[in-house]
Structure formats: C-alpha cells, structure tokens
N, C-alpha and C positions, 0 to 999 in steps of 0.2 A: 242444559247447555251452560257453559262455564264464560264468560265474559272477560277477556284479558284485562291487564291493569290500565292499555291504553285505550281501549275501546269505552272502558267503562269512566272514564276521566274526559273523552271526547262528551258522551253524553249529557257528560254532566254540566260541562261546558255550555253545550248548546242550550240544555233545561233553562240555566240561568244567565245568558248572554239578556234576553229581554228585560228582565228585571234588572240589571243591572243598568243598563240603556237607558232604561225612564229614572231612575236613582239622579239628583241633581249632583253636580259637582261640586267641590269642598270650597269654602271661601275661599278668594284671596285677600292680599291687603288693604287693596282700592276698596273689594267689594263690603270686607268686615268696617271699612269706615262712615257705609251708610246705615245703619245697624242703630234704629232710634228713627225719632217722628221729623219728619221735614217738611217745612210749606209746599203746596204743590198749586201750583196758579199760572193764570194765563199772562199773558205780558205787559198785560197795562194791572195787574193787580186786583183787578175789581170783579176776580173771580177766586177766590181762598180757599182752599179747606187743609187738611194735614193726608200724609201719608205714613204708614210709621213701617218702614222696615225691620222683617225680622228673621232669623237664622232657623226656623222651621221649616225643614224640604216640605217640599208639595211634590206633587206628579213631575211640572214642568221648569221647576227651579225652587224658588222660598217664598214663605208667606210676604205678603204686604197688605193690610188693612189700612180704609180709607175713614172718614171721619164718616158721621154720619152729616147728609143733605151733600155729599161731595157728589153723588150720582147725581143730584137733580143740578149740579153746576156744570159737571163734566160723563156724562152718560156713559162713555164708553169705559168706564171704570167698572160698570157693571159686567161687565167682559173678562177685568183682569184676573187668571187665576194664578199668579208667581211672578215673581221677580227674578232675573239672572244678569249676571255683570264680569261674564270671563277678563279675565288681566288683559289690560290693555285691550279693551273693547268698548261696545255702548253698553250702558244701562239700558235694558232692555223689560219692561211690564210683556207680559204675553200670554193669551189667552188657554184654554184647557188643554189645546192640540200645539203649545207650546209656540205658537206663530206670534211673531211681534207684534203687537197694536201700537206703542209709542216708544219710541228709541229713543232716547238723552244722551247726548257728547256733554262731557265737562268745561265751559265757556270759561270758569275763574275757579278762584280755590272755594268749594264749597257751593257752586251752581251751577246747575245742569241744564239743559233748554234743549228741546223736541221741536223742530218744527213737524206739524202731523196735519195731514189732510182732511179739510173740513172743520180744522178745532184753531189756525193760526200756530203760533210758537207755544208752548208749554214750558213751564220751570218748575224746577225745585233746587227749593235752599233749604241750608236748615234751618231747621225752626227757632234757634236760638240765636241766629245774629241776621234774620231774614231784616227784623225790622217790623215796625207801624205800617199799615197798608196805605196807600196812597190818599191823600184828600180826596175827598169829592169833588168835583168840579166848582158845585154849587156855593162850598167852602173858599174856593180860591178865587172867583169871580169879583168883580167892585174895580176899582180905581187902582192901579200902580205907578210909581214912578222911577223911573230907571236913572239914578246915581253915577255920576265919577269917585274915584276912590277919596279925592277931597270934598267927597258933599255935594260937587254943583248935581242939580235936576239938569237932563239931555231933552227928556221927552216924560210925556205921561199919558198913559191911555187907557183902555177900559177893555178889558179881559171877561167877557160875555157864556154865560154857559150854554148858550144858543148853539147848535152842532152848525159846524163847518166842512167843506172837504174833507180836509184832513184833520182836524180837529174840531175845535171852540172858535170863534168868532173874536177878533180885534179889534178893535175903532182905536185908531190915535188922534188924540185932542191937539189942537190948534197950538202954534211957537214949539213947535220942536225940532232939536237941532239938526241943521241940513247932514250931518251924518247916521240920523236915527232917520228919518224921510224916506230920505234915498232909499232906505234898504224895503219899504214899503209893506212891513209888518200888516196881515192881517188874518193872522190866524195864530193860537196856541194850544199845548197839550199836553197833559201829565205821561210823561213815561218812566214807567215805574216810580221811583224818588226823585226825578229831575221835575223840571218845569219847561217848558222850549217854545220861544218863540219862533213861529215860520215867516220867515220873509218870505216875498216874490220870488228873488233868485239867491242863490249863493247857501253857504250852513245854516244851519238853525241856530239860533242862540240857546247855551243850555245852560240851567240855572240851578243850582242846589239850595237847598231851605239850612240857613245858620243858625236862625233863632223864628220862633213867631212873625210872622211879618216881614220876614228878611230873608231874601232868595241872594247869593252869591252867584255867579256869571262861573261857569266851569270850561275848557280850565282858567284858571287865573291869566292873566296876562300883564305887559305894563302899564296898559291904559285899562284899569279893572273895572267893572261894572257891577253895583247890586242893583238887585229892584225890593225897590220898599212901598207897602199897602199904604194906600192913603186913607 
C-alpha cells in the first residue's frame, strides 16, 4: 500500500510532536542574564550556598547545579531537576515532571525572592555584588550609642543576643533623651545588610553599617542619626 505525501507527513508529525513537547524552550534575554553562579539564601542570610545557572536543556527546562552542603541548608533542592524563566514570567526551579517547587519575581536589579511554603522568603543574587553575609548576632551585641549628626549622644543601650519576639533583646540605659524613651525600643535584628531597631509602636529604625562600629540611620533624614559601638 502506497502512503500519500500527506498522510505520510501527518504521521510524522504525530511520531515527533512528543519529543518535541519535553524539548525546553530557547533562551530569552531576561533568562540568558542569569546564565553564571548566584547566591541563593534565605532572608536573614544566615543560610548561603551558590546556585550556578546554566544553558544545558534537561527534560524540564536547563541545568542548575547547587553547591555542595546547599541540600543539607535547603532540602528541597534535592528535588530540583531544571530551571525555566519564559519572557516576562517567574524564575521558576521545577522538579522531574516539570511542576514548580520555588518561583522567583525580580524584587530589584539583580534579586529575585520566592516566598515558598515551609522555607519563608528565598533569594537569589548574584554572586558578585551579593555582598559579606550578615554579622552574627553575637558580633553585633555590647553597648551602642545613638548620635545626632553633630555628635551629641540621645540614648545608649545594650543590644543583647538573647532571642526576643521578633528579634534580639534591648535594654536602654538610664538619661536618655525623652524622644528615644518615648519610642520604647526593646528589641533588634539584622535583616539582611541593615541593622533595625523595634520600638513598641510606630517603624523600625533601620540602620546601614558605614564603617566598623558605625551603622548610619537609613534613609537619611535632617535630624540624622548614627549609632556608634561603645
């Protein structure tokens, strides 16, 4: 039996519609820009390892390799078999049947953040302007005093590595000015590169490190505030 030329073109069709289905899609621009190793950690930092992107199709999109000891920070990496990032979508890690385990939106130029169930927020930056990992607590604890921009001391109190609510543990020491009181500081905590003090009611104060010993008050304002280690 003779097979016409369009019967035999259907078939053919059909043969390799599958194969071509599980075939990942071509990079785009967004996606070719993660293409290299990028931090990949939780939100306070004090969980690290690398991820390194790269342009090897897999079954369910491209390879991504994780450092080693990154499973025993973050387990469900042990899951992930590819990465995909269609134009104008999320970064997406997803397992061998191709289903999403952690999604990433772009928050800034250069960082991504997952909040994912069971693990908090996730990020990745890259790994060349991520940054130093956060101090330890342990590092930042002792004695502070918090500055006006011409030098006077307002207040000075003692920054505890003892766990709090929401953070570390406060105590303010005795003569401090009725506008540091009022606000009734007793708690603080490193997020990511900041420093933040928790009052009782109102924002957190949030402090960036300028030099050793020297956290700047973010953002700036006209009444400015550092805090400097005693």
């Amino acid at each position: 039996m003779r097979f016409s030329r369009a019967v035999f073109c259907a078939i053919a069709v059909a043969v390799t519609a599958p194969a071509l289905a599980q075939a990942p899609a071509s990079l785009g621009d967004s996606a070719k820009a993660l293409i290299g190793t990028w931090e990949f950690s939780n939100a306070d930092r004090d969980k690290i390892c690398s991820a390194t992107f790269k342009i090897d199709p897999t079954k369910v999109g491209f390879k991504v390799e994780f450092d080693k000891g990154c499973a025993d920070l973050f387990p469900i990496v042990n899951d992930v078999a590819g990465w995909t990032f269609p134009d104008n979508d999320l970064l997406r890690l997803v397992d061998a049947q191709g289903r999403a385990l952690v999604e990433f939106s772009e928050v800034e130029d250069g960082i991504y953040e997952a909040p994912t169930p069971g693990l908090g927020v996730l990020f990745l930056q890259n790994a060349a302007s991520a940054g130093p990992p956060p101090k330890p607590p342990e590092q930042v604890a002792g004695d502070w005093a918090i500055k006006r921009t011409n030098g006077t001391t307002v207040c000075v109190f003692t920054l505890s590595p003892a766990a709090a609510k929401d953070g570390f543990a406060l105590t303010v020491k005795p003569g401090c000015d009725a506008s540091i009181t009022r606000l009734n500081f007793a708690q603080w905590r490193l997020d990511r590169d900041e420093l933040t003090l928790l009052p009782a009611r109102g924002n957190p104060w949030r402090f960036e490190e300028v030099e050793a010993g020297t956290w700047r008050r973010v953002p700036e304002g006209a009444d400015g505030f550092t805090l400097v280690k005693q």
